[in-house]
Every structure is written in C-alpha cells, then in structure tokens.
N, C-alpha and C positions, 0 to 999 in steps of 0.2 A: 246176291246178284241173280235174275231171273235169268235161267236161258231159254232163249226164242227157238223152235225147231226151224231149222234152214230151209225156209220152203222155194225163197228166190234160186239157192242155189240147186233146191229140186229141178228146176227148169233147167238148167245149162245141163246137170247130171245127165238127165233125162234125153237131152237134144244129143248131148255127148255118147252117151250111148246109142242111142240110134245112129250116130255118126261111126260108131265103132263098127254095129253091124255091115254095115255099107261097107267100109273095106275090108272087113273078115269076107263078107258073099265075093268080094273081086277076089280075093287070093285065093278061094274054092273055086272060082271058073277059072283061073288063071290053073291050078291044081290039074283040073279036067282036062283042059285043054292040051295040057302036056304032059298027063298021064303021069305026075309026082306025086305021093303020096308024103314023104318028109324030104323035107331041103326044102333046094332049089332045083334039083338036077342040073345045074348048068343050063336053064332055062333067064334068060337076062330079065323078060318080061313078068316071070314068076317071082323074080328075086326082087325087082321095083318093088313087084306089089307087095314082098312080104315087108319091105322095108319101110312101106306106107303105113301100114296094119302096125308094125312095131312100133314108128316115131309115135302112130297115136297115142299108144299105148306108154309111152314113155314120157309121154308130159302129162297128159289128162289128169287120172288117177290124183296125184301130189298137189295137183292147182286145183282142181275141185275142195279136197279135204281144207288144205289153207284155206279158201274161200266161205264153204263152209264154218269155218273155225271164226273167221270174220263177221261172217252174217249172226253166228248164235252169241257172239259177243260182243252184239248192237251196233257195227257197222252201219250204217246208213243204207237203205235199200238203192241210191240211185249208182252209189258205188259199187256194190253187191250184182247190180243188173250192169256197170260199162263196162267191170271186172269179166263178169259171166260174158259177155256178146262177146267181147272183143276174143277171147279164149277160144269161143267154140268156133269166133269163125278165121283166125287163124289159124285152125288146128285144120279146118276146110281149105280155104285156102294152099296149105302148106300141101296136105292132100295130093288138089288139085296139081299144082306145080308137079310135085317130086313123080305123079302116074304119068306126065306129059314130058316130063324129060329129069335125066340126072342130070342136066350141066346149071348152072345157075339158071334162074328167071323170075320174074316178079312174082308166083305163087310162091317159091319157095323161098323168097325173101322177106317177104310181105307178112306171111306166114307164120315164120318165125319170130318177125318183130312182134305180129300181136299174139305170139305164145310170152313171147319174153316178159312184156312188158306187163301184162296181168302180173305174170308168178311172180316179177319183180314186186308188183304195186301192192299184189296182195298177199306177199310176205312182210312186206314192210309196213301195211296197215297190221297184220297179227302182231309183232311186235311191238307197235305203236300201243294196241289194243291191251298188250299185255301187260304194261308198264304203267299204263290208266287203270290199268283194274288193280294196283297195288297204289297209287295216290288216293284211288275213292274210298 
C-alpha cells in the first residue's frame, strides 16, 4: 500500500497553528496587562484566556494526527477537506465564545459540536480505514 504525504491536512495544520498563535499573543497581553508572569494571579480575564489557549490545545493536536492518519490511508480528499474546515473552525468559533463569556452561548456551543464531530467522524473513518486495509 502506497502512502500519500498528508498535504490536505497540511492546510488545516497549518491554519491550526496560526490559530494557536493568536491565542497564545492574547494570554501574553492578558500577562502584560496584569503584570502575571505564571498562573493566573487571580486575574479572571487572564485565566479565560489561558483556558482558551489550553482548550486549543487540547483538541487540535489528536484530531489533526487521526486526520492525517486518514488522508495517508486514501481517504478521500473531500472528506479530508469537511473533516479539516469544520475542526479548524470550531476550534475559532469555540475560541470566540469562551474570550466573550464563560457562561454558555452559541460560540462555545457551536464550537464544540464542530470539534466533536470531526474527531467523532474521523476516528471512525481511521478505523473504517483500518479494517479495509486488512480485507485488501
């Protein structure tokens, strides 16, 4: 079996990362601003943002690599690209919500359906993928 280098899922990586940056630069003004160096200091606003910065970080990573995993074992590129959107932009989305408020609201509901739902979709195509590659 030939494997394909995961270039679709370069683009989400790639978007994913520059999404990552954007909220690491907030939790460093957020830092500035109230003079914290580690923590939070009991700062409300510093501690959103670190926990913006962390959720990214807590899904990204895992749904990439599955994704990946999918693309180099001939997934189909249009799944590989609704996989990819849908991830990077409720990882935004989710973001947006949780900087604008901790109590519920459409970003960070929203958000997390379209974190879910990839890592759901494409865990369950890897498996799929895995079980086809011991039939062929």
């Amino acid at each position: 079996m030939a494997v394909a280098a995961p270039l679709i899922t370069a683009l989400y990586a790639g978007l994913s990362g520059l999404w990552l940056l954007i909220v690491s630069l907030n939790v460093v003004r957020h830092r500035m601003r109230a003079r914290v160096g580690i923590g939070d200091g009991g700062d409300a606003g510093l501690h959103q943002a670190i926990r913006v910065q962390a959720n990214t970080t807590e899904y990204l990573p895992l749904a990439l690599v599955i994704l990946a995993l999918c693309e180099m074992l001939g997934a189909p590129g249009f799944a590989i690209h609704g996989l990819g959107a849908a991830l990077v932009i409720g990882r935004v989305l989710h973001a947006i919500g949780l900087s604008r408020s901790t109590d519920r609201s459409f970003g960070r509901a929203a958000g997390m359906l379209l974190t879910w739902l990839p890592l759901l979709g494409a865990s369950l195509l890897a498996v799929y993928l895995f079980v086809e590659g011991f039939r062929a």
